[in-house]
ZAMARGU-4260 file (C-alpha; in steps of 0.2 Angstrom, whole numbers, plus 5000, padded with zeros to 4 digits):
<rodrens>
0) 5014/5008/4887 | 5020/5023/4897 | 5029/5023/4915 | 5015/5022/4928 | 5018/5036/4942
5) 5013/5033/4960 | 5010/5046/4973 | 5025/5044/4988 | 5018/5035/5002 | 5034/5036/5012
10) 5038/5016/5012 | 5053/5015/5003 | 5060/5034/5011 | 5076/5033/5025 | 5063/5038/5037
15) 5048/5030/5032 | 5059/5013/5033 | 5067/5018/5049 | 5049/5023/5058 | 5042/5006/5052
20) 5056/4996/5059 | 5054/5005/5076 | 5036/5004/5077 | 5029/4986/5070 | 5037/4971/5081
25) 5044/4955/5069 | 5033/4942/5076 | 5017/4954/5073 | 5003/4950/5063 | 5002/4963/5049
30) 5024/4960/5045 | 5018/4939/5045 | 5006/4944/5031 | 5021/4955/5021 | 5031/4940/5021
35) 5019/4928/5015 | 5007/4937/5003 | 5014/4946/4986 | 5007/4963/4984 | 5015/4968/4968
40) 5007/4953/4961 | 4987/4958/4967 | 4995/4976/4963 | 4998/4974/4944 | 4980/4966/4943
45) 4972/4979/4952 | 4984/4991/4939 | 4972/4985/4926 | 4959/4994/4932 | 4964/5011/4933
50) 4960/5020/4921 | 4974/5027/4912 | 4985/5012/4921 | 4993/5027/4933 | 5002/5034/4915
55) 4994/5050/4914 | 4980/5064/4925 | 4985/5065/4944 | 4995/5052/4952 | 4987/5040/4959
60) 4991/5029/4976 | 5000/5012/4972 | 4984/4999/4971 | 4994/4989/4984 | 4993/5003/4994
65) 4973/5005/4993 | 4970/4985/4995 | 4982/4984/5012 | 4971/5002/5017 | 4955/4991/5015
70) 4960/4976/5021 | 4966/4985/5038 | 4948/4992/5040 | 4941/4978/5038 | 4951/4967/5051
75) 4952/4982/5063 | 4936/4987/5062 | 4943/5004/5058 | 4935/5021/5048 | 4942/5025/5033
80) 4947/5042/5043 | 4955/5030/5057 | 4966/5019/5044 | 4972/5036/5037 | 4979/5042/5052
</rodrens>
């Protein structure tokens, strides 16, 4: 099996790290659930079901990525254009 490749999402960036930092309070809910749920584990699951497992074609968005955009619209009642922005 090849290196999967993911496209940026910014986490992980100088900035991105910095702006979330700023932005999203300790004690809030959604940083709660970061410390308590392991996304890489319901990422390499969800991996399975690529197809091409992220190897080869266009890059596609980290699966942990995807679930968390869900999982926000579905708490926040929120579009799928609103969870974008």
């Amino acid at each position: 099996m090849g290196k999967q490749r993911f496209e940026e999402t910014g986490r992980g960036s100088f900035w991105g790290d910095f702006l979330y930092e700023q932005a999203v309070p300790q004690d809030h809910f959604l940083r709660q659930l970061d410390r308590v749920i392991d996304w890489e584990a319901f990422g390499a699951q969800l991996l399975a079901l690529y197809e091409g497992q992220g190897e080869y074609g266009r890059p596609p968005y980290p699966p942990e990525a995807l679930l968390k955009m869900l999982l926000l619209a579905y708490w926040f009642n929120l579009s799928e254009q609103q969870v974008e922005e």
